[in-house]
Biopython code that builds the backbone (N, CA, C, O; Angstrom):
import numpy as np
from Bio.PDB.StructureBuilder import StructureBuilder

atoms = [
    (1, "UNK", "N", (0.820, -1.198, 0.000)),
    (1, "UNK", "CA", (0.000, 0.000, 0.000)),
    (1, "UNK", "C", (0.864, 1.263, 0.000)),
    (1, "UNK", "O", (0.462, 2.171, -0.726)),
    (2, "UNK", "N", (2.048, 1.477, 0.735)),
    (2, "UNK", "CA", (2.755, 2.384, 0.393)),
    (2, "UNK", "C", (3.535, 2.788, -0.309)),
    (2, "UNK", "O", (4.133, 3.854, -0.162)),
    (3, "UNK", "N", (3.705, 1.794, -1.442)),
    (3, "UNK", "CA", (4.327, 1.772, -2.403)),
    (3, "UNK", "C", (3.246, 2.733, -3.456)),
    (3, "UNK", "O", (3.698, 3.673, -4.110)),
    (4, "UNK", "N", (1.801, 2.346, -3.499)),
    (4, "UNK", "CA", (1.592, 3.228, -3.866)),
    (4, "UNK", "C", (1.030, 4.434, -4.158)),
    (4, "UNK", "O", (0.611, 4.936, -5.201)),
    (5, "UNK", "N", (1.135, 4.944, -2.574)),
    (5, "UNK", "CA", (0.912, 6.119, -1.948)),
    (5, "UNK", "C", (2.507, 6.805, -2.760)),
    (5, "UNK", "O", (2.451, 7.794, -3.491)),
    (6, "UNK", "N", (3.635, 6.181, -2.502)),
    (6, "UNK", "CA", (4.480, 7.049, -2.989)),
    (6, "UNK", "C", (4.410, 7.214, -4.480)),
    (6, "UNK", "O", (4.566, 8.268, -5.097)),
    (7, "UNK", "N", (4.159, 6.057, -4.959)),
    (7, "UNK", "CA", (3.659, 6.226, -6.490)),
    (7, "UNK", "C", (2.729, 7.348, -7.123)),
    (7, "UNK", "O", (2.670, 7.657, -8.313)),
    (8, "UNK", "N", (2.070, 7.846, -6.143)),
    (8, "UNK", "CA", (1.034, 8.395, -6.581)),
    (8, "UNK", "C", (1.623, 9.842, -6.666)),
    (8, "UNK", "O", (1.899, 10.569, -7.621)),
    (9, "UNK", "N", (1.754, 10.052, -4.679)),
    (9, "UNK", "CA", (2.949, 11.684, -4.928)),
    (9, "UNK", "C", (3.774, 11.845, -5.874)),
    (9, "UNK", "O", (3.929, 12.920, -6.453)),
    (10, "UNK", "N", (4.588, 10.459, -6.218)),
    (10, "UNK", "CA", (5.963, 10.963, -7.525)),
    (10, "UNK", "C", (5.186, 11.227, -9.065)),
    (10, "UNK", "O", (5.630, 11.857, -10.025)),
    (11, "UNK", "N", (4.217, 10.700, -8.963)),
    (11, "UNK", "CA", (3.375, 10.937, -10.765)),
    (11, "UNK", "C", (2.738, 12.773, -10.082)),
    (11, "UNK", "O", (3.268, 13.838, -10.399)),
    (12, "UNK", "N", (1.829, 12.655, -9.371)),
    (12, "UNK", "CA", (1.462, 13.819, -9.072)),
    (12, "UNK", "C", (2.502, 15.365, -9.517)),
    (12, "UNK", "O", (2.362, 16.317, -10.285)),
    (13, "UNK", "N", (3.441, 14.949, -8.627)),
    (13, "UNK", "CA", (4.774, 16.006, -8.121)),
    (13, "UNK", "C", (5.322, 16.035, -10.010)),
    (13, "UNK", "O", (5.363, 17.119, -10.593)),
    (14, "UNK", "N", (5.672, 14.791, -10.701)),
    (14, "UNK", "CA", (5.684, 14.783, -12.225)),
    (14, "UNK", "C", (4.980, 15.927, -12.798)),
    (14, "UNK", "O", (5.356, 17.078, -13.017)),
    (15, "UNK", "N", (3.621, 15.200, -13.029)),
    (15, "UNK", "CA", (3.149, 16.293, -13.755)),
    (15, "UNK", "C", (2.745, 18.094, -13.238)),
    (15, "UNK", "O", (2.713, 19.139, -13.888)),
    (16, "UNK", "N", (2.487, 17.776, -11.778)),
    (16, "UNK", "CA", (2.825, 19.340, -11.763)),
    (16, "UNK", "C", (4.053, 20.189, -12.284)),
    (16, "UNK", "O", (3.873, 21.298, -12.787)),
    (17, "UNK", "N", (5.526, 19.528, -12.121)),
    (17, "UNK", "CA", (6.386, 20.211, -12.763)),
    (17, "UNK", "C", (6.317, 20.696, -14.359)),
    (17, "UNK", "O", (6.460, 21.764, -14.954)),
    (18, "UNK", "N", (5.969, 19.091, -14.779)),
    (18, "UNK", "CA", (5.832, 19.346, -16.394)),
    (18, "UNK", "C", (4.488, 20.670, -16.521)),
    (18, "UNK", "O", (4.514, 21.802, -17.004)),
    (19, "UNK", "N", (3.896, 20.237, -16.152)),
    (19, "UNK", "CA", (2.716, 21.737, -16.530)),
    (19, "UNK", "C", (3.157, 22.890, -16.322)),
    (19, "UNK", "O", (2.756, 23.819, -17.023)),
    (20, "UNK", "N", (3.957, 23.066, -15.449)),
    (20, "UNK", "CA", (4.647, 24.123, -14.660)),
    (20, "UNK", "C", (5.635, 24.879, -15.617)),
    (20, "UNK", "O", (5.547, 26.063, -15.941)),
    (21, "UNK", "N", (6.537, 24.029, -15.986)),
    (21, "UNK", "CA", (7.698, 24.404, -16.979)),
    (21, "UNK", "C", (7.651, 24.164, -18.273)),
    (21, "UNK", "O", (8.304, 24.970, -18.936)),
    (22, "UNK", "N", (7.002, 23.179, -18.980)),
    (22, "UNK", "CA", (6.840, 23.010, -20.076)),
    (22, "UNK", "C", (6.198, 24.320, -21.549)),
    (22, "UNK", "O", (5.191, 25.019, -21.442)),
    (23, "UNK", "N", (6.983, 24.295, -22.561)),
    (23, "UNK", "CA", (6.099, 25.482, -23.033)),
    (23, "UNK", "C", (4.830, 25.334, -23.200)),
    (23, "UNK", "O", (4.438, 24.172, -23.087)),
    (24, "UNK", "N", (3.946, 26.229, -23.464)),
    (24, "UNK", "CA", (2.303, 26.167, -23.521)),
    (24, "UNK", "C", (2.113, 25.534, -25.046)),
    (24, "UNK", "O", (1.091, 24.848, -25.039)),
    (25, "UNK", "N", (2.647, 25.532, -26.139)),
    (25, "UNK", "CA", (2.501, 24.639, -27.433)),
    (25, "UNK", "C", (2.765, 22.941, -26.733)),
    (25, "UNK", "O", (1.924, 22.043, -26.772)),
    (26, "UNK", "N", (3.863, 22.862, -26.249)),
    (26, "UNK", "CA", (4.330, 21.050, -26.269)),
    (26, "UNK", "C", (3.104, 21.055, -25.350)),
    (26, "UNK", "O", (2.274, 20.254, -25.780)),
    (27, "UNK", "N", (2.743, 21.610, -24.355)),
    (27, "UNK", "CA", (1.713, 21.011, -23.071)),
    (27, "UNK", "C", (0.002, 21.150, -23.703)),
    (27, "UNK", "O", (-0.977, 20.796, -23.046)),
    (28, "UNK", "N", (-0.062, 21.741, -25.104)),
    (28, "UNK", "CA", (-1.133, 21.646, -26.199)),
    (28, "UNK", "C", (-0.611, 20.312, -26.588)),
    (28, "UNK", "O", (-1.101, 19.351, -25.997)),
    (29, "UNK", "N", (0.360, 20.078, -27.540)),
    (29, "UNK", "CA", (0.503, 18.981, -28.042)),
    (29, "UNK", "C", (0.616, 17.827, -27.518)),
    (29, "UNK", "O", (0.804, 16.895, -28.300)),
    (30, "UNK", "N", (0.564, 17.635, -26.549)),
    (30, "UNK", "CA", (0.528, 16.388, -25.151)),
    (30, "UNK", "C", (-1.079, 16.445, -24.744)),
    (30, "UNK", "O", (-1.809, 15.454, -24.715)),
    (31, "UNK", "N", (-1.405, 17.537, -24.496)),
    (31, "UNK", "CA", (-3.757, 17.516, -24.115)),
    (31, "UNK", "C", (-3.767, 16.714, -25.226)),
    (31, "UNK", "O", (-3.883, 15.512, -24.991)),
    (32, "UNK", "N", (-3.647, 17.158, -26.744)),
    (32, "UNK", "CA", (-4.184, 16.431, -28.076)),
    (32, "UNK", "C", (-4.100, 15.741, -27.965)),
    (32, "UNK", "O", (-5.152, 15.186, -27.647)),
    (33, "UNK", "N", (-2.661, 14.679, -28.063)),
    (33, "UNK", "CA", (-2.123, 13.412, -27.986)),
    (33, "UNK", "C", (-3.194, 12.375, -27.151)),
    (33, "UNK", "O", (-3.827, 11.470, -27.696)),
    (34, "UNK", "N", (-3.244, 12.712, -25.735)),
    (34, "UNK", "CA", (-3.523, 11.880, -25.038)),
    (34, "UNK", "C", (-5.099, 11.729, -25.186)),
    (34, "UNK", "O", (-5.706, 10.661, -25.267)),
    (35, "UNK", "N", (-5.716, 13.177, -25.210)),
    (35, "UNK", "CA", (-7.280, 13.084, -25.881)),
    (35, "UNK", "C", (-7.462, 12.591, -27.140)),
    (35, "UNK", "O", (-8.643, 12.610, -27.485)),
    (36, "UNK", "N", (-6.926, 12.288, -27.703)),
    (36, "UNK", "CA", (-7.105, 11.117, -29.200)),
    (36, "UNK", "C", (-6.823, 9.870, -28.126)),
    (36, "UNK", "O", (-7.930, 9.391, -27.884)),
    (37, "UNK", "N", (-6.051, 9.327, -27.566)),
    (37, "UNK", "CA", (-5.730, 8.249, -26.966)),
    (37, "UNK", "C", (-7.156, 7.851, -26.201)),
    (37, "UNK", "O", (-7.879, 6.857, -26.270)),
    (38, "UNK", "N", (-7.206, 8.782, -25.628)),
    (38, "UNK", "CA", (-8.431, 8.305, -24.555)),
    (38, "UNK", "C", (-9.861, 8.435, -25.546)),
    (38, "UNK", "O", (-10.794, 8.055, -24.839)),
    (39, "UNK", "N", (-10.240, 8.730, -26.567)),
    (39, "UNK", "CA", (-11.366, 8.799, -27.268)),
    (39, "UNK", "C", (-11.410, 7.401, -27.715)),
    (39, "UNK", "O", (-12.390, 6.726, -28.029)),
    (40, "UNK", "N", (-10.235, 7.112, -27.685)),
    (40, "UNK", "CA", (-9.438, 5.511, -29.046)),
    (40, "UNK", "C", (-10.007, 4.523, -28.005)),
    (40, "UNK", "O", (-10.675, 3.512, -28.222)),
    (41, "UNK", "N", (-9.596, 5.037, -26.826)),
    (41, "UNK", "CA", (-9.855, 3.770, -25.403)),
    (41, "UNK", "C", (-11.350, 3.764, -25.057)),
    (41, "UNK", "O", (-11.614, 2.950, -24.172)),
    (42, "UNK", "N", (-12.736, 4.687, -25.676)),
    (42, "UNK", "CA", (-13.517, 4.563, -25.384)),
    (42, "UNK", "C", (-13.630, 5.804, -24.038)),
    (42, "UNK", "O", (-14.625, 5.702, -23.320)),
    (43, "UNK", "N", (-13.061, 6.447, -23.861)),
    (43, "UNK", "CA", (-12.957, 7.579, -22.601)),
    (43, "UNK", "C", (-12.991, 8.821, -23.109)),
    (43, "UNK", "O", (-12.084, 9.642, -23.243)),
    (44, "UNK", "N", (-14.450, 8.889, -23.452)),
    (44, "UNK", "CA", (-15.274, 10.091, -23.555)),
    (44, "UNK", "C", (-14.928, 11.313, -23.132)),
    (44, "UNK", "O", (-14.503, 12.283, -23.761)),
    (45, "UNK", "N", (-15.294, 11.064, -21.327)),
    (45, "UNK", "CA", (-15.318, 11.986, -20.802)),
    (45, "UNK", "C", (-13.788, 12.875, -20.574)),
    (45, "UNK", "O", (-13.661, 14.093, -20.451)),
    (46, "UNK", "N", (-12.830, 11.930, -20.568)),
    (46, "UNK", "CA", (-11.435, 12.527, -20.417)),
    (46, "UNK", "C", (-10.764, 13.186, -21.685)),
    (46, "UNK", "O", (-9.872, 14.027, -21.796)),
    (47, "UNK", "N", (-11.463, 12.550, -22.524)),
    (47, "UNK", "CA", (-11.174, 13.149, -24.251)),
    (47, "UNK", "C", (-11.871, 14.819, -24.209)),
    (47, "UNK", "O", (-11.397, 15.848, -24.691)),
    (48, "UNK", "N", (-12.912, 14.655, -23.592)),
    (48, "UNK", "CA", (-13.207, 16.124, -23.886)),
    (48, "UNK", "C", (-13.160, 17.237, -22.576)),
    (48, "UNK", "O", (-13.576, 18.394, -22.511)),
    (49, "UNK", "N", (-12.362, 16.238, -21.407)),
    (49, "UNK", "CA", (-11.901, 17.189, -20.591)),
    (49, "UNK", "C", (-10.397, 18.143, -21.106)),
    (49, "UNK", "O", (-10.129, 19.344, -21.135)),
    (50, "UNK", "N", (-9.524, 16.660, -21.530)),
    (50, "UNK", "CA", (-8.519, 17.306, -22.003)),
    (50, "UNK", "C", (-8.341, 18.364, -23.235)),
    (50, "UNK", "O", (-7.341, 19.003, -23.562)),
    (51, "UNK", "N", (-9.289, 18.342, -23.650)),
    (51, "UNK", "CA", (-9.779, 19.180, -25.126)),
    (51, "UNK", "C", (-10.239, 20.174, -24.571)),
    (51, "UNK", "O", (-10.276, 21.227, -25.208)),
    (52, "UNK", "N", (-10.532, 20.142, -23.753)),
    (52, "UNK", "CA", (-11.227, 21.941, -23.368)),
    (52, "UNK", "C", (-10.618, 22.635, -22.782)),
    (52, "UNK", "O", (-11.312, 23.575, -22.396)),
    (53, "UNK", "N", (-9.650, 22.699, -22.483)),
    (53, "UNK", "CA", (-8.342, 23.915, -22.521)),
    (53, "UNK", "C", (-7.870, 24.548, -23.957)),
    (53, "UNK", "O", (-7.509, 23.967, -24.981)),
    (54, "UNK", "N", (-7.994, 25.872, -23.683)),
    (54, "UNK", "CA", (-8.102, 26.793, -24.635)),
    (54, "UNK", "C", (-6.975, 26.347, -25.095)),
    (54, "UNK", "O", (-6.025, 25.886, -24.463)),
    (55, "UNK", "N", (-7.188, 26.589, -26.934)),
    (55, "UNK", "CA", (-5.960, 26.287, -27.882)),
    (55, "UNK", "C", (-4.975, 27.213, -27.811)),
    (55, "UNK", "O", (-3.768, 26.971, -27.843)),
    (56, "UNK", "N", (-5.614, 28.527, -27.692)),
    (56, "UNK", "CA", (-4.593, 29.917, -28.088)),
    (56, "UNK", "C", (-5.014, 30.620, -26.409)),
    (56, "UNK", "O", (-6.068, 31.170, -26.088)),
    (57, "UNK", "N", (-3.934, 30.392, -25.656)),
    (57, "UNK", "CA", (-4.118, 31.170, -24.794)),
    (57, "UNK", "C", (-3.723, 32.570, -24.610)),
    (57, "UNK", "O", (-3.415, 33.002, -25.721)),
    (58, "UNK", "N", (-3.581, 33.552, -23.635)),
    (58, "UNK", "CA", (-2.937, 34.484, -23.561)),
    (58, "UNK", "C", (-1.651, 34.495, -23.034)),
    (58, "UNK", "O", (-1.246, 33.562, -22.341)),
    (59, "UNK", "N", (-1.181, 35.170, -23.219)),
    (59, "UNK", "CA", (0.393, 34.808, -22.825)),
    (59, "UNK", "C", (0.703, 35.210, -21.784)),
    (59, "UNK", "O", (0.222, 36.308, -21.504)),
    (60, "UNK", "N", (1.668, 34.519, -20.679)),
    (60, "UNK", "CA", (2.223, 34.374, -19.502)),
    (60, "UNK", "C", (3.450, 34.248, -19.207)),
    (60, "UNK", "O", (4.116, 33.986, -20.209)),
    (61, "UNK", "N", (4.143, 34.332, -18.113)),
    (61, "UNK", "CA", (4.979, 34.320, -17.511)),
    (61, "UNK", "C", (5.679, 32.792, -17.599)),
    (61, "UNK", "O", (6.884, 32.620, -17.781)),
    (62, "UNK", "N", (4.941, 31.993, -17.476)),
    (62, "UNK", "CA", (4.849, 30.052, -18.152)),
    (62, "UNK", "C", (5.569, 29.865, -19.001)),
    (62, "UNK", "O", (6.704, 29.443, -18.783)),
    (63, "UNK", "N", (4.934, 30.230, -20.707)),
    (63, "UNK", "CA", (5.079, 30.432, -21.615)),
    (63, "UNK", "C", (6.585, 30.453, -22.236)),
    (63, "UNK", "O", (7.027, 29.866, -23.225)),
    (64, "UNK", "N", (7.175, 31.270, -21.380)),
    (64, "UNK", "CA", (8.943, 30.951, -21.510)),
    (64, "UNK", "C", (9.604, 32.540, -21.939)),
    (64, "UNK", "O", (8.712, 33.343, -22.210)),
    (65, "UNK", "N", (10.371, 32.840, -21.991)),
    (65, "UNK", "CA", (11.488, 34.063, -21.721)),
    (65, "UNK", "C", (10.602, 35.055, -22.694)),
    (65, "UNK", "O", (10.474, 34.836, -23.898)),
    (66, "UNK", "N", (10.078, 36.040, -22.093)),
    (66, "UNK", "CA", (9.973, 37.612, -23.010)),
    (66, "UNK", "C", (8.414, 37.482, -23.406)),
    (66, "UNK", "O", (7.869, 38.341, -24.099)),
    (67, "UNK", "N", (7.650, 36.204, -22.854)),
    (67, "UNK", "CA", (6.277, 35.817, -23.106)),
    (67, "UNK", "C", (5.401, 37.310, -22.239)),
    (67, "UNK", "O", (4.587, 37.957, -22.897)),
    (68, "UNK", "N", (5.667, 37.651, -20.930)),
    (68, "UNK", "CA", (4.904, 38.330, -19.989)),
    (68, "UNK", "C", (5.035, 39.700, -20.093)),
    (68, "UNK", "O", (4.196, 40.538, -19.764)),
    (69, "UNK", "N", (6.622, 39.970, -20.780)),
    (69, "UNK", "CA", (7.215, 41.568, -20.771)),
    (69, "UNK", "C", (7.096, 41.854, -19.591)),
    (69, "UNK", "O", (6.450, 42.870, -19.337)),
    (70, "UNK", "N", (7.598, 41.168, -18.617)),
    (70, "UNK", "CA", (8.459, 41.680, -17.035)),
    (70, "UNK", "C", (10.244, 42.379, -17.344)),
    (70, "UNK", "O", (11.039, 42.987, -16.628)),
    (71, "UNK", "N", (10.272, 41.855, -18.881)),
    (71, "UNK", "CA", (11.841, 42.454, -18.448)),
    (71, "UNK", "C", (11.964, 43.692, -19.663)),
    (71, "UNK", "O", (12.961, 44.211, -20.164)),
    (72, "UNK", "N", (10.706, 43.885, -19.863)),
    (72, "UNK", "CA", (11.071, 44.981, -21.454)),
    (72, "UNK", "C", (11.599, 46.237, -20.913)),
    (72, "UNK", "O", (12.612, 46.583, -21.521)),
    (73, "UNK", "N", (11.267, 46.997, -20.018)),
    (73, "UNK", "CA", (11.427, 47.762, -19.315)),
    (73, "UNK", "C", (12.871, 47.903, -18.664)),
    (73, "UNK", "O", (13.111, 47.287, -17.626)),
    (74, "UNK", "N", (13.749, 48.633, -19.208)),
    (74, "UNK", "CA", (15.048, 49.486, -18.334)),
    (74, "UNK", "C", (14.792, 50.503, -17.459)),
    (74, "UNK", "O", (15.759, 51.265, -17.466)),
    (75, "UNK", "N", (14.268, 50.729, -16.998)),
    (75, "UNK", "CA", (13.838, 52.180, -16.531)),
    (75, "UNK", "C", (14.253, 51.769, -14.963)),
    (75, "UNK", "O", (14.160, 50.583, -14.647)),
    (76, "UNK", "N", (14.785, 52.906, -13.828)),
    (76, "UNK", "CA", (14.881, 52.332, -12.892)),
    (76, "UNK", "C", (13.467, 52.204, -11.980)),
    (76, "UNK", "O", (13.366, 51.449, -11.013)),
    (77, "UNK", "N", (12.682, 52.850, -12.341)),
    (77, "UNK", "CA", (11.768, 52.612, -11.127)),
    (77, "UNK", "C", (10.915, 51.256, -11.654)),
    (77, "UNK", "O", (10.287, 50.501, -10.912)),
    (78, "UNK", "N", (11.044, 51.132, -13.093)),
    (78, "UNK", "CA", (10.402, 49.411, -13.456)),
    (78, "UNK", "C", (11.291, 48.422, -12.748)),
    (78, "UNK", "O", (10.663, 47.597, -12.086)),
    (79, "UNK", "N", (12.701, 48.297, -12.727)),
    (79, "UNK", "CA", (13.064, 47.318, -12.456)),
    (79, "UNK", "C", (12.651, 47.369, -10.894)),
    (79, "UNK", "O", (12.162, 46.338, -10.433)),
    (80, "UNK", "N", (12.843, 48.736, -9.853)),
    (80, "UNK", "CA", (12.293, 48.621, -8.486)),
    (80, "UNK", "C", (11.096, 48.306, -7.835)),
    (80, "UNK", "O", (10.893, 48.024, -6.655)),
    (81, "UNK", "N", (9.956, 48.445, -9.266)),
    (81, "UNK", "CA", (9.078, 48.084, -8.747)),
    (81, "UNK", "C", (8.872, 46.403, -8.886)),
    (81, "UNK", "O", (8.219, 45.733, -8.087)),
    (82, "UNK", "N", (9.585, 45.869, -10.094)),
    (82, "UNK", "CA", (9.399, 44.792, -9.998)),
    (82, "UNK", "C", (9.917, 43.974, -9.083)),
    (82, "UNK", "O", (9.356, 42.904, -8.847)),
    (83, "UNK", "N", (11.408, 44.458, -8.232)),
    (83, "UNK", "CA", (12.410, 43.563, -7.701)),
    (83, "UNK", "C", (11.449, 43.993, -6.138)),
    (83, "UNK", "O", (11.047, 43.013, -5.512)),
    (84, "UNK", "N", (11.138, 45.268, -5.607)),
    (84, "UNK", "CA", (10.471, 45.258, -4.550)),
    (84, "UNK", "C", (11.725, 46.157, -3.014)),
    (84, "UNK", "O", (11.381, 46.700, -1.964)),
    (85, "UNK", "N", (12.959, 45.953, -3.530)),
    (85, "UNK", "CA", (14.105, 46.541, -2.760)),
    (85, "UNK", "C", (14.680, 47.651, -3.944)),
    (85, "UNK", "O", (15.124, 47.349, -5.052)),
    (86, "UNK", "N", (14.547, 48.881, -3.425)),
    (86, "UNK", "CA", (14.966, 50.154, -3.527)),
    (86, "UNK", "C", (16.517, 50.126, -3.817)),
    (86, "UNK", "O", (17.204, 49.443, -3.058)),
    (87, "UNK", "N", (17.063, 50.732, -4.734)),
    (87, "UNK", "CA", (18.651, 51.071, -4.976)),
    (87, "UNK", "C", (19.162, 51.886, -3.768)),
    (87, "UNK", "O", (20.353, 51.875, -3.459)),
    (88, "UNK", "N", (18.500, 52.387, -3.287)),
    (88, "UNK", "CA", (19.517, 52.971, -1.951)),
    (88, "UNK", "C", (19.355, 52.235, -1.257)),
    (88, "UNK", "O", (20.392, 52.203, -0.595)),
    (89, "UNK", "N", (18.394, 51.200, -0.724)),
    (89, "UNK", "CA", (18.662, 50.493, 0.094)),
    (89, "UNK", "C", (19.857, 49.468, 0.210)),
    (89, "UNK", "O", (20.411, 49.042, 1.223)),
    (90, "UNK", "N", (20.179, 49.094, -1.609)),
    (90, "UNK", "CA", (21.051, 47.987, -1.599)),
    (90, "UNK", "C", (22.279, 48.965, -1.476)),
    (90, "UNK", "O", (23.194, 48.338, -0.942)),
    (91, "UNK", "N", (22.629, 50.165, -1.743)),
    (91, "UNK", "CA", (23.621, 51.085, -1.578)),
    (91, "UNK", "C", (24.551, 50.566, -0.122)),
    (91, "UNK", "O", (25.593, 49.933, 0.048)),
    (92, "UNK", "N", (23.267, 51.396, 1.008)),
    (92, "UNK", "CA", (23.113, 51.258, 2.107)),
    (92, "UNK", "C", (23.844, 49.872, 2.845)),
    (92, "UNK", "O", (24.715, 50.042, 3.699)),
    (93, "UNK", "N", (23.436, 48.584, 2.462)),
    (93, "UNK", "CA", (23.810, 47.901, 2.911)),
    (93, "UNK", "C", (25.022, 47.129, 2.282)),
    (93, "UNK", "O", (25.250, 46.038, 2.805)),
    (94, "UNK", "N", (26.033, 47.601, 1.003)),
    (94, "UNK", "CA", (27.055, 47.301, 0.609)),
    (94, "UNK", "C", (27.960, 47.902, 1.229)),
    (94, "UNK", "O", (29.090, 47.486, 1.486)),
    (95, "UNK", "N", (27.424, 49.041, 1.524)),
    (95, "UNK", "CA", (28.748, 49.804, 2.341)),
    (95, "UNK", "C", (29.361, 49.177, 3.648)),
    (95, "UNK", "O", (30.437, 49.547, 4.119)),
    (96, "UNK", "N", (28.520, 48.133, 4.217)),
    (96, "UNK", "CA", (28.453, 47.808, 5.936)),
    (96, "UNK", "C", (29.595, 47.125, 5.626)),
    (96, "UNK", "O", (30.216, 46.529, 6.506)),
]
sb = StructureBuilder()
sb.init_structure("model")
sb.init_model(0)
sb.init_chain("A")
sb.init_seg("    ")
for serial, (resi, resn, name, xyz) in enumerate(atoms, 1):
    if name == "N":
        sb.init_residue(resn, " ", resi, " ")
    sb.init_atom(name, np.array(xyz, "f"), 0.0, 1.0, " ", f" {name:<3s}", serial, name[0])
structure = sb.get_structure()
């Protein structure tokens, strides 16, 4: 039985990463894949769960480098507002 309780966390903990990091096209082309698979197996309902995630999403932070435009911006008060610590503060504490 605990074999596969751990089985279950390590597939779980799996695919959260892959969803997590994967680009948003391959993690489209993997829903398709497997929803043809499961239509093939007679599994209706999972065929058109996995199908109903939007084809063309909006773009995110996910998505992969320059997708969100968090970094288009040089300006100093963009980068401070994004980083959250103030340039004099880091001043401040290089000097110590």
């Amino acid at each position: 039985m605990q074999e596969v309780i751990v089985a279950l966390i390590v597939l779980t903990a799996a695919v959260t990463l892959l969803r997590r990091y994967l680009p948003a096209s391959v993690r489209r082309l993997v829903a398709t894949t497997l929803a043809r698979h499961a239509r093939f197996a007679g599994m209706e309902r999972l065929a058109s769960r996995l199908e109903r995630e939007p084809l063309v999403a909006a773009p995110s932070c996910d998505d992969g480098c320059g997708s969100c435009g968090g970094c288009g911006s040089k300006s100093p008060q963009a980068v401070q507002a994004r980083s959250g610590i103030s340039v004099d503060a880091l001043r401040k504490t290089a000097h110590k």
